[in-house]
Phi, psi and omega in degrees: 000132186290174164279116158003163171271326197279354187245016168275182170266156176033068162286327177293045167244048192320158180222132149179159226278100181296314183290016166258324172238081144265305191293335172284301186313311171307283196337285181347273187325323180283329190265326168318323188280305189300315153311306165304283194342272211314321172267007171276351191287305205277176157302153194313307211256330171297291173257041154284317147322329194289304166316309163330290192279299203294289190310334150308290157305336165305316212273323200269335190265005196260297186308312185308330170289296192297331190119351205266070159342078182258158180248129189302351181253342155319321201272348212255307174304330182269343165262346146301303169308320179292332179290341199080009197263133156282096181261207189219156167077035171282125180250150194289137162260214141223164179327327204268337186269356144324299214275295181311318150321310180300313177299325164300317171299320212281330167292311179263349162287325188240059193286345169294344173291143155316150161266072189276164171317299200277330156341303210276297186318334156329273158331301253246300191323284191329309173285351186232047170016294198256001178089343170229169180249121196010279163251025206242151200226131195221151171286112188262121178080004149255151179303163159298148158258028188223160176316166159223150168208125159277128197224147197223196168077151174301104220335120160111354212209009164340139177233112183290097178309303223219142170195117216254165163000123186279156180312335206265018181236026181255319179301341181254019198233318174292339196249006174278299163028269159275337169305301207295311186332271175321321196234359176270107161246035175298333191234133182299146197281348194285315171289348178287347183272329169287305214271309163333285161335297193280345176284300173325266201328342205249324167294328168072062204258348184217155210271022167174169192062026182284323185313281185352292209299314196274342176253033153283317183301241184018296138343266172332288212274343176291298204299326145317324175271337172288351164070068170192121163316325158345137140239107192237004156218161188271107180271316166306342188291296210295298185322337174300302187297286225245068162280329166305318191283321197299285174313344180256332165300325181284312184329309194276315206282318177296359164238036160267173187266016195148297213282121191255023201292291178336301162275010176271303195320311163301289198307310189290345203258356175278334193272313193295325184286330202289314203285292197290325192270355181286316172307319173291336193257028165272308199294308180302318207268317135359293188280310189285334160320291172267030125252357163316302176320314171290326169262031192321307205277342200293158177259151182227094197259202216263338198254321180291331176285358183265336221246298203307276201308342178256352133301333184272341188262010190101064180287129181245150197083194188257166175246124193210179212291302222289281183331312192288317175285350169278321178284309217281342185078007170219182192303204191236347166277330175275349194272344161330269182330298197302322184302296201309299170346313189265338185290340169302318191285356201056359182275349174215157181211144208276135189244359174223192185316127171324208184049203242245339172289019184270162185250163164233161190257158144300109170296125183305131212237170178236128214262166179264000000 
């Protein structure tokens, strides 16, 4: 069996071939400047939005990686409210999408801090409320004392991926860690977010939730190279699509002898796809901005502004009288009223036959 990368000596003396990622790292670096452009363009509530719609899909595609269904409009509302943002339509969370939510802030509002041990036991206390990972009861806000192995497959017929750091060598090894973390500045932060990421994962440091964790370390140190809290793309939504590469790339890179090339290259080129899929939901939030701009003076009431706004966000499916009275919470006669009203307005428009099956549209508006 080869060896692990933690079981050379000083395996944290990382290595890797620069002229295989100088061009994904410029692209990175360029597009990085070029998104903060594009979004200082926008308006104060626009890219707030922005901000929004990204650490949402950070919080809902992280769980998501892991197996962990959370609901996107709980996660979105509990980061609003923490954040100060008005949205209209806040839904109440529970603890445990609190706890997830807290660790995200705490990572990209206050990316200026340090990272200490009692920082990450925060995290790890915060994802696990109750002290257990679904009926398994795990050591919470601590390094792990137990062997750890990532492992797959059925009883009896198990495929060990991983066999991570032994316990009683994870506290000198987290405390190597966070010295570089904290006092190495030697390194452009975006590969240090890289390089961070895959040093955590291999140490395993706690008996669950490290993928989250390690990728807040992550989180923290982009928001760090952007000088900002902002957040306006999701680097887990993209790691979520290519999760498969994501695990066989750790999988490969953890029996090398140090040259870590393999995996930046996957990171940067991952990180590039999350920043390109962020121009397009730029693009949205944007369209959706001037028309709000557009309708300053328009009268709107709260419920045609709950349902408008959940079109500009990705509605799925058709929008029909019943759907429109299931979101607003009211009768098919008042969700009726509320439709024509906006079809009087030019703001929505019928795309089949009347009567009570007909669907609607956003009509296409023209800017002056």
């Amino acid at each position: 069996m080869a060896k692990y990368i933690y079981e050379h000596r000083n395996w944290t003396k990382f290595t890797w071939q620069d002229k295989s990622i100088n061009v994904v790292f410029g692209e990175v670096r360029l597009m990085q400047g070029k998104i903060i452009g594009q979004m200082n363009t926008l308006g104060f509530s626009a890219k707030e939005e922005a901000t929004l719609t990204a650490l949402t899909l950070d919080v809902v595609k992280s769980s998501e990686i892991e197996g962990e269904l959370l609901n996107y409009d709980q996660v979105r509302s509990s980061i609003a409210r923490r954040l100060g943002i008005n949205t209209a339509g806040l839904v109440p969370s529970n603890r445990h999408i609190e706890g997830v939510v807290e660790m995200m802030l705490d990572a990209t509002q206050r990316h200026t801090s340090p990272l200490t041990e009692k920082r990450l036991f925060g995290w790890h206390a915060a994802l696990f409320p109750t002290g257990f990972s679904g009926p398994y009861k795990i050591e919470v806000g601590r390094y792990r004392t137990g062997e750890m192995q990532v492992v797959s497959g059925a009883m009896g017929k198990e495929k060990v991926h991983y066999e991570a750091v032994k316990p009683e060598l994870v506290k000198a090894e987290m405390d190597k860690f966070l010295d570089w973390f904290n006092n190495d500045n030697n390194l452009d932060l975006v590969l240090k977010a890289a390089i961070a990421h895959f040093w955590f994962i291999i140490i395993h440091p706690f008996d669950d939730g490290n993928g989250r964790i390690g990728r807040a370390i992550t989180d923290l140190l982009l928001a760090r190279a952007e000088d900002s809290g902002e957040r306006f793309y999701s680097m887990s939504s993209q790691i979520l699509i290519e999760r498969k590469q994501y695990y066989e790339v750790l999988q490969k890179v953890q029996h090398s002898t140090g040259d870590i090339t393999e995996w930046l290259e996957w990171f940067l080129h991952c990180l590039k796809k999350a920043m390109l899929a962020t121009e397009n939901t730029t693009q949205k939030i944007m369209y959706k901005a001037e028309f709000w701009k557009l309708h300053e003076r328009t009268p709107i009431n709260e419920r045609q502004r709950l349902v408008l706004n959940k079109l500009f966000d990705g509605f799925e499916g058709k929008l029909q009288t019943s759907k429109w009275a299931k979101i607003t919470k009211t009768s098919t006669d008042t969700a009726l009223r509320d439709i024509k009203d906006l079809v009087e307005k030019g703001i929505l428009q019928q795309t089949n036959g009347g009567g009570r099956n007909a669907n609607y549209e956003l009509a296409d508006f023209k800017l002056d």
